[in-house]
N, C-alpha and C positions, 0 to 999 in steps of 0.2 A: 504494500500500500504506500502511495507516495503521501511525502508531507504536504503538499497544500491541499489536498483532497482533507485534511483533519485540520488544517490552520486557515485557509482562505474562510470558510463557513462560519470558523465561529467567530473570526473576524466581525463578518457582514451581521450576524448576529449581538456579537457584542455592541455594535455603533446603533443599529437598530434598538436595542434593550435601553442604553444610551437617552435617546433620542424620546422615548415614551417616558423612562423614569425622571427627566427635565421637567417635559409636557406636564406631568401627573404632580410633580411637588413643588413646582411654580419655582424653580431656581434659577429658571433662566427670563423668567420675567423683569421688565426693566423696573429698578427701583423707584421711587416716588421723588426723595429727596435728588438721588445723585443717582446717576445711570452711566458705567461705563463704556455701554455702546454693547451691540448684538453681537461682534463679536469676541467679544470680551466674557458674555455670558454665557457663551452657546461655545465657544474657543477654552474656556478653561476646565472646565469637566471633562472635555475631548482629549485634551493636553495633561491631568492627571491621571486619566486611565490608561493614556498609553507611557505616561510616566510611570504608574506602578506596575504595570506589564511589563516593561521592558529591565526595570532594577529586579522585580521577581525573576526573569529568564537569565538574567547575569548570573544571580547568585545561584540558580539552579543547576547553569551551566556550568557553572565552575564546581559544585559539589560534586557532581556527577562526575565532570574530568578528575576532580583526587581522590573520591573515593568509589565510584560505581562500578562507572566502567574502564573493561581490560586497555593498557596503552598500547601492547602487542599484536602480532596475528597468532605469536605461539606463546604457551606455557609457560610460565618463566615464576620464580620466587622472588626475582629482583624486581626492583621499579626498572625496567629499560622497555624497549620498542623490539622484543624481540622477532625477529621476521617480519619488522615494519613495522610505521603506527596503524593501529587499528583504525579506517574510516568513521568508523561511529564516532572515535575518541575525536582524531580530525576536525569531524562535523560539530562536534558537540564547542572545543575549542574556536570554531570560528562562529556559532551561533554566540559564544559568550563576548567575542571579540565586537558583533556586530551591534547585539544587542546593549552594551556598553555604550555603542556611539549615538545610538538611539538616546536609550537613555541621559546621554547629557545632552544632547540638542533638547528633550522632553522638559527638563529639570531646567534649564534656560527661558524657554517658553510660558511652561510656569511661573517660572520668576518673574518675567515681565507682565504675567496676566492678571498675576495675583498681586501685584500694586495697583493695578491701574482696578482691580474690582474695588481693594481697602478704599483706595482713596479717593472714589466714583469719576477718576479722569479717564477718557476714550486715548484709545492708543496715538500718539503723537510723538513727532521729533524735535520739539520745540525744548530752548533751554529750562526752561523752570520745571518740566515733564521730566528731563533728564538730573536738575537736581533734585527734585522731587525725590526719584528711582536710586539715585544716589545715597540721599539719606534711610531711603528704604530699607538699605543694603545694609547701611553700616550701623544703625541705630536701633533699628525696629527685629525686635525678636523673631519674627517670620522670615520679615526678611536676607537675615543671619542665615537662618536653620536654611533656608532654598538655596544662597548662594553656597552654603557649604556643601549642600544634594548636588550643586555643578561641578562641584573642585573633586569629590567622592567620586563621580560619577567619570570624569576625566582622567582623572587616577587611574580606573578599575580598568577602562579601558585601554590605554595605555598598558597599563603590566597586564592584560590580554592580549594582546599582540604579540608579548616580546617574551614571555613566558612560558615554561612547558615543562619544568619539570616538578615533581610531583607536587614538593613541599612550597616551591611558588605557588603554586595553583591554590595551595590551602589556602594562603597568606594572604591569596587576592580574595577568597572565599570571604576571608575571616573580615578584613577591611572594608569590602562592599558591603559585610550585614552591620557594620557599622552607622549605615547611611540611614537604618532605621532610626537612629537615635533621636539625628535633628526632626525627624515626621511625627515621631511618637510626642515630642514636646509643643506644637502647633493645632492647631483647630480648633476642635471639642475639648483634646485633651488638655490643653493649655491654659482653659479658662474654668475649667472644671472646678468644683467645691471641693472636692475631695483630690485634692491634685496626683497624692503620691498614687491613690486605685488609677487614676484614671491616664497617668504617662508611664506607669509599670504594665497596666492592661491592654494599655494600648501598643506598646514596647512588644510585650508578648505577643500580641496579635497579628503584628505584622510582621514579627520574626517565622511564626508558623504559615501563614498566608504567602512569602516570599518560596519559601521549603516547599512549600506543596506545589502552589501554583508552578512557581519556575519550575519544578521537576515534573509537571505533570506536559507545560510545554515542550522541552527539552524533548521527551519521551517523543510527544508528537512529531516533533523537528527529526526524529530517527527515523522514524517510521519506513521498514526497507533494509536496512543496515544490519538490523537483530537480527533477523529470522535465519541465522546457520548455527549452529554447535558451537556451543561457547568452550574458551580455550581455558585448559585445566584442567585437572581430575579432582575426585572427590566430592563430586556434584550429584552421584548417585548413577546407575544404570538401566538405560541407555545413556549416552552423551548429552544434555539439557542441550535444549535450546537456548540461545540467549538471551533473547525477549525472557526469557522467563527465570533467570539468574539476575537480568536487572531489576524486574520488575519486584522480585524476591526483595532485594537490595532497598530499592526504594519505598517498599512496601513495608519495613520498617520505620523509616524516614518518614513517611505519612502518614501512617500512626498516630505517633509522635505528635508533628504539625498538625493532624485534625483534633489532636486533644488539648493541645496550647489553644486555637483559631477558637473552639469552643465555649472551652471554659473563661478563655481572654474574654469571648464576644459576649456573655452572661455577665461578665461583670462589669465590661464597659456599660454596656445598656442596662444595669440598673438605675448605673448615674443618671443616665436621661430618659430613663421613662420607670417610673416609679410608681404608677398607677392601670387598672386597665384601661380608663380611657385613653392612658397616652399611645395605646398599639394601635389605637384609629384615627391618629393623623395621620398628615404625609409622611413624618418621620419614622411614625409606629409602622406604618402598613411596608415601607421600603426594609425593614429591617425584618420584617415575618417572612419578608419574600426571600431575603439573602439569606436567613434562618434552615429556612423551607428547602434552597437549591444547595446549601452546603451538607444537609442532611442528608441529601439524594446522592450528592458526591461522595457522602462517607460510605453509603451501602454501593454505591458503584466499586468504591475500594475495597470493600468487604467482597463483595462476589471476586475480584481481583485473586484476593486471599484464598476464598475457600475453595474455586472451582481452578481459574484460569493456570492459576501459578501452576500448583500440581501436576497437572496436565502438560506444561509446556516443560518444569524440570523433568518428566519424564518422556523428556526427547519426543514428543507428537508436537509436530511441527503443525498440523491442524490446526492445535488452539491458539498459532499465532494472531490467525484472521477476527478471531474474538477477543484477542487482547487488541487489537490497535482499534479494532471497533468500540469496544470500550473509555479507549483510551481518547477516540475522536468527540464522543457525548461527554466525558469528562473535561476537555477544552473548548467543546461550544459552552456549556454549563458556566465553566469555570470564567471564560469572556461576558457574560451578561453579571455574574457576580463583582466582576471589577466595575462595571458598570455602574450598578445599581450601587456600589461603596463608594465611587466617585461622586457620585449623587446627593448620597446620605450626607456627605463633610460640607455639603453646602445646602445642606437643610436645617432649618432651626430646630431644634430636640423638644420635645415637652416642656423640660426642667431646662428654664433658663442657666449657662453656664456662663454667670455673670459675679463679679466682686462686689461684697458692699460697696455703699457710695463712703460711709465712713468708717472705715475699720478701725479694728482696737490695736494697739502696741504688735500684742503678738500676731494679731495676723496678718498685718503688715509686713512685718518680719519671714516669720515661716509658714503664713498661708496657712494657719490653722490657728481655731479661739486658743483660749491659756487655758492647759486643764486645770483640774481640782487642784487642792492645794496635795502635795504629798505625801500619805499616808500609809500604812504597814498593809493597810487593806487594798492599797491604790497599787500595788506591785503585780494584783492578778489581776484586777479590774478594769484596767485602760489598758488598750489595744490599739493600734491602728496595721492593721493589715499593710504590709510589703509583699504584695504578691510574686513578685520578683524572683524573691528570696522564698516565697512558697513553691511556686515553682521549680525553685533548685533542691529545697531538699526533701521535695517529694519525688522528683527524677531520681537522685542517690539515692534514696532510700528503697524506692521500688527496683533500680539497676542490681544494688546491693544483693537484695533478698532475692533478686532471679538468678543471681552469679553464687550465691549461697547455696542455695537449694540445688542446681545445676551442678554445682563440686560434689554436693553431698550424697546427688543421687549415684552421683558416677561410683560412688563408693570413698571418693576420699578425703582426708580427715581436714577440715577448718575447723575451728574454736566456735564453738556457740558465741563466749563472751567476746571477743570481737563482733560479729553481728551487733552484743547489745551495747557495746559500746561506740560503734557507728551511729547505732540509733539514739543514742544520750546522744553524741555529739551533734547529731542535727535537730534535734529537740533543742539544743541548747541555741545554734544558730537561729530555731524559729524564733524563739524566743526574745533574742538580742536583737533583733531585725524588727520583730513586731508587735515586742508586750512593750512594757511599763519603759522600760530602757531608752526603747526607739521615741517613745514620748514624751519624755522629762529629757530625752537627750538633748531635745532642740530648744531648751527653756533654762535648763540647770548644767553650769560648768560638771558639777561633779558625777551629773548622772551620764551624762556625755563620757566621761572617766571613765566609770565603772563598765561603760558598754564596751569599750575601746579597748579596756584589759582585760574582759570577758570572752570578747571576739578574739583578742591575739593571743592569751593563755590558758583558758578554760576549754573552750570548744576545741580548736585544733587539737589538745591533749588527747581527747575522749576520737577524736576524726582517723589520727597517726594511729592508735592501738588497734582501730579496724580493720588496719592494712591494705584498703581499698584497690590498689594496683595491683599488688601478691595476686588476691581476689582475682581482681578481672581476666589477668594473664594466663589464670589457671581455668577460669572457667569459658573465655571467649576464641572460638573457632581462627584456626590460620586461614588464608587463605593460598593459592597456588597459581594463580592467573596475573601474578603480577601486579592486581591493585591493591590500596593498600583499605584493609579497614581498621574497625576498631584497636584489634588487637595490635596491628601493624602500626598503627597512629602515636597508640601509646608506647610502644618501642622506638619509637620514631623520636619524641619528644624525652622520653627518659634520655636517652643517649645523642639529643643534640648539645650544638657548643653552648647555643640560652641556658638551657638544663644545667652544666659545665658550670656556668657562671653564676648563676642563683642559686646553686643549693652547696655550691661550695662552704665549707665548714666556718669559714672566716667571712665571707660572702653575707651569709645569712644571717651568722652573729652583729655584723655591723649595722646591716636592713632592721633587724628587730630592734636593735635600741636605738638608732641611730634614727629610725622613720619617726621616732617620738619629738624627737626636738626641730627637725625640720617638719612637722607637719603643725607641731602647735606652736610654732616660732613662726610662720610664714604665712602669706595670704592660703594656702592650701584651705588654712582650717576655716576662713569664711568662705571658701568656695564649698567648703563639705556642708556647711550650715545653711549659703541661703541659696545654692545650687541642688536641684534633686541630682544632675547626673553627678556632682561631686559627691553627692553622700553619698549613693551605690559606689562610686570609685572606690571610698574609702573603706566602706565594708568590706570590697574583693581584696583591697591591700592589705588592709589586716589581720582578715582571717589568713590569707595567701604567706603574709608573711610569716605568721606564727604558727602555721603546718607546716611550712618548708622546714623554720627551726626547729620545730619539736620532735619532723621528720629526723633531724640531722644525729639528733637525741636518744631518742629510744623508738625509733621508726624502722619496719622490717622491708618496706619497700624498696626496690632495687634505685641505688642511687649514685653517680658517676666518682662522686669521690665522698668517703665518708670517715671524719676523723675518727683518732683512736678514743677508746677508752680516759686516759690522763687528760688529754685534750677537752675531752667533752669537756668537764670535772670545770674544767681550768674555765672555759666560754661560759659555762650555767655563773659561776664565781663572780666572773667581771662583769656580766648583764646584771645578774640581782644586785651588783655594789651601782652598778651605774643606773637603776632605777632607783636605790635609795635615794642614790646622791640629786637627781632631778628631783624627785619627789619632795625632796627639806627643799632645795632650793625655790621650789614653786608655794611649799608653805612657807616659806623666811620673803616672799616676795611682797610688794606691797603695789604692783603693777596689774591692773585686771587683762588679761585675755580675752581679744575681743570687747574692749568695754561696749564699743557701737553697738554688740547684739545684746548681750547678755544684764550688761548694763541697761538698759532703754525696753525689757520683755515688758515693763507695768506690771510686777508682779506684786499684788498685796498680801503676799504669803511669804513664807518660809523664811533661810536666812537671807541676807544682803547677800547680794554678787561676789564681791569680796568675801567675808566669810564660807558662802560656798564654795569659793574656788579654795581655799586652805583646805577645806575639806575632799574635797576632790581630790587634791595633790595626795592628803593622809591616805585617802582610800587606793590612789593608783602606789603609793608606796606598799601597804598593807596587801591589796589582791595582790602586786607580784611576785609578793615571798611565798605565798604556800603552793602557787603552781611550781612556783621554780623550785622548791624543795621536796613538789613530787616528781620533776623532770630528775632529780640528783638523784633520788631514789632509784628512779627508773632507769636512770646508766649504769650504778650501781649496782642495780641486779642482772640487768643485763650484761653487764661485764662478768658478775658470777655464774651466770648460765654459760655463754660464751668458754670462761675457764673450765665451766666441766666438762662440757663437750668438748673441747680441746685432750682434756685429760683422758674423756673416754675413750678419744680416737686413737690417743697415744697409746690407750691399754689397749684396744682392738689391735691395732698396728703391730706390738708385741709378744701379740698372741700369735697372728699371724707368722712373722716370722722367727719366733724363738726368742724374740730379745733381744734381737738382734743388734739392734741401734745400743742399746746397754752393754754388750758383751765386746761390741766394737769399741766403746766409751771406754771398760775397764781395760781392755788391751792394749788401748791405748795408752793407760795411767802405767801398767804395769812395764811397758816399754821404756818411757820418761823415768821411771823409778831404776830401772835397769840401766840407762845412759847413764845416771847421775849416779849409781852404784861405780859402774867402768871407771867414768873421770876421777875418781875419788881415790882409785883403786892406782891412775895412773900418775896420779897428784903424789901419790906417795912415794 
């Protein structure tokens, strides 16, 4: 089956879907006040869907080139092009190359459309239009976020072109789903009440919407290229076809993304329709309908799963014809859903997603009222959901217990208590991310403290003892065909020169104490406070950092260099002295941190700013000594296991061969006793 026989269609579909959901929810009606002109209104819906088409098919194309499909025509273990590159692979790298260019001419276009609708001027080349578009750019939050969609989007494409081998192809993967970032903080979600549900929900959603969609185009884009015996063995017998080792492949992948795009789209749209009347506006009835066609997509994936795969890894080349059949209803579908979501961002929602006109201290500040004052009962009781951070460690934790079960069915032996010490450790991160912590963090110096030495000494303790890597390595399939998956990824990444450099024993030592003074000495820490993507930064950093070291510690995970025993001893020593030492220092201080925020929250509770910040400091001195005197412990014993095993192997060894190594020892005494008898003898 050729590819525009599954892409021209739903094309013509998509623009048609387009064109009704405008008509039906009045978005391209001229405004009252200010009208940017018809095609301005009718031009920028057109121009973001094929904007998010085209960043979705990039990134799609690029997962697929590093981890789907083969780069060869034959078998291979390594990453190379063994007996050539494989066409598909070929195709799929020039669809991501093309799609790239799209894409920033799209995200350009956009940028011009989307000023001229904010600030109801009709397109024009005049100078005040131009510095209008100017200040647009550099001043106004939107128009930040779109000009930085054009430099991302120019980027991606570029290192498509020029790129090919495996671990570029990731990097470009990895930097292109970057370009979510600036979308997820714009629109709906930008103005939201609930800011952190609503650019985490949104963050999510377009991360799994990018995963699905792009790989479901991609697929279409091949259509032809699969249908022969995919290279490799261990695919089962007969030889699979390869339509149906990719499909296999991505059919995890979509998964995945239809469970992110779901549970994301349940929670964005609670924020804006919160009642059942609101599902019978334009807004409500557009979003039953994208509802309605992503459900159909999910059970399309489903038949995928239960019928088509099966069939096609057992080498019947027959059930190609129903896989690309499938696969062409899943991309006309999947074009009127871009559609209809282009639609939706320029529809007004039920629940206005608007600011007071006066807000108080703190919500000024962090975009949420001041809670309660703080109380022993206030620790379980205030919440504010990170779903961000829900969604990561509800992935781990589910990854976990399938690579657990999966070891243990095979017959061999893992620790129960690691499992349940994975799961304390992500219990602890929900926790830090989204109870009491996350919410006094952005009001109270000190509570901010205690999450910060929470996330970098507590959780990672309880993360390293699970062994998570050991795990996966033991329970996640090789492959044989050259590409690389999970299991490959992660050997990929333990043993590159990044890996090398950050988890180095000295490395990490310095990152863990060393990130404390440059983050709460420097603007870093108002950008963690009145920037959302700075707080998520700072939570990856410091959990990141303080697993790496706790790794280096008492972590059984396979790791490029890992100091001795004394060494440890000696790094746990100089960290717990040099968080004393910061710690008096910041109580003997008489300087507030941040006074702009902390200072100015209007809080008519608790202690002073000052006072709580001494307090702070005592508790970051206080929580660093008993993790770090169970990290000592914990080298310490494992230095004692280590000696026994040492010891045991030495008696096995002995057993083995007589004693060898000992009898050679005393032979050797008794010879030196025997020279030194001679010279004594000749001495005289």
């Amino acid at each position: 089956m050729k590819p525009l026989r599954l892409t021209l269609p739903a094309a013509g579909l998509g623009l048609l879907a387009l064109v009704i959901a405008l008509a039906y929810s009045g978005a391209a009606v001229a405004g009252q006040l200010a009208d940017p002109g018809a095609l301005t209104r009718w031009g920028l819906p057109l121009a973001r869907t094929i904007h998010h088409t085209a960043m979705a098919t990039t990134i799609g194309a690029l997962v697929f080139a590093a981890a789907i499909l083969p780069r060869g025509m034959k078998p291979t273990r390594t990453d190379s092009d063994a007996g050539g590159a494989h066409p598909a692979f070929e195709r799929t790298m020039n669809i991501a190359a093309i799609a790239a260019c799209v894409w920033t001419v799209a995200a350009a276009v956009v940028l011009v459309l989307t000023f001229s609708d904010v600030s109801g001027l009709p397109l024009a080349g005049t100078p005040a239009y131009t510095s209008g578009m100017l200040d647009f750019v550099l001043n106004i939050g939107t128009g930040q976020a779109w000009a930085w969609m054009v430099v991302i989007a120019a980027v991606t494409a570029a290192w498509s072109f020029g790129v090919r081998s495996a671990t570029g192809i990731a990097l470009g993967a990895v930097f292109a789903l970057v370009a979510i970032v600036p979308l997820s903080l714009i629109g709906h979600a930008g103005g939201a009440d609930d800011h952190w549900t609503a650019v985490n929900g949104m963050l999510l959603h377009l991360g799994g919407v990018c995963l699905w969609v792009g790989g479901l185009v991609v697929l279409a884009c091949l259509a032809g290229l699969l249908d022969a015996p995919a290279p490799g063995r261990g695919w089962g017998s007969p030889t699979p076809v390869l339509t149906g080792v990719v499909l296999q492949r991505f059919s995890a992948l979509a998964t995945l993304s239809i469970l992110l795009v779901a549970v994301s789209g349940v929670v964005s749209a609670s924020l804006r329709v919160t009642t059942l009347e609101g599902l019978t506006t334009e807004y409500g009835v557009l979003l039953i309908v994208k509802v309605a066609l992503t459900l159909i997509l999910g059970a399309l994936g489903w038949m995928h799963r239960q019928a088509t795969i099966p069939q096609l890894l057992a080498g019947k080349l027959s059930a190609a014809k129903a896989a690309w059949r499938i696969v062409g209803v899943e991309v006309a579908i999947i074009a009127v859903v871009m559609a209809v979501a282009a639609v939706l961002a320029r529809t007004a929602p039920p629940v206005p997603q608007l600011e007071p006109e006066n807000p108080t201290p703190a919500r000024y500040l962090t975009g949420y009222e001041l809670p309660p004052e703080l109380t022993a009962e206030s620790w379980w009781t205030q919440w504010r959901i990170d779903w961000l951070w829900v969604a990561i460690v509800i992935a781990l934790a589910v990854f976990y217990i399938r690579w657990f079960l999966q070891v243990r069915r095979r017959g061999d032996h893992w620790p129960v208590m690691r499992l349940v010490s994975w799961l304390v450790g992500l219990a602890a991160v929900f926790y830090i991310t989204s109870g009491a912590l996350a919410v006094y963090g952005m009001v109270l110096f000190s509570s901010h403290m205690i999450a910060h030495m929470a996330l970098t000494m507590i959780a990672p303790y309880f993360l390293v003892l699970g062994g998570p890597v050991t795990l996966a390595l033991r329970a996640l399939p090789s492959r044989t065909d050259g590409t690389r998956g999970p299991r490959e990824w992660i050997l990929t990444i333990v043993h590159s020169r990044f890996s090398k450099v950050v988890t180095h024993p000295i490395f990490a030592a310095v990152n863990f104490a060393g990130s404390i003074i440059v983050f709460y000495n420097t603007d870093f820490f108002r950008f963690a406070l009145s920037e959302h993507v700075g707080h998520e930064l700072m939570n990856f950093h410091f959990l990141l950092t303080g697993y790496i070291f706790a790794l280096n510690m008492i972590g059984i995970d396979p790791l490029p260099r890992r100091a001795t025993y004394p060494l440890r001893l000696v790094i746990l020593l100089v960290t717990i002295s040099f968080h004393a030492f910061y710690g008096v220092s910041l109580m003997s201080s008489e300087s507030l941190i941040q006074g702009s925020w902390f200072g100015n929250m209007g809080r008519d509770w608790g202690a002073t700013p000052m006072e709580d910040q001494k307090f702070g400091a005592g508790a970051m001195w206080g929580i660093g000594e008993v993790p770090t005197l169970l990290l000592a412990l914990g080298v310490m014993f494992s230095w004692s296991r280590s000696s026994e095993r040492e010891a045991k192997r030495q008696d096995r060894k002995a057993d083995r061969d007589d004693d060898a190594e000992l009898a050679a020892y005393n032979q050797m005494i008794q010879q030196l006793n025997q020279q030194d008898q001679e010279r004594g003898i000749r001495g005289r």
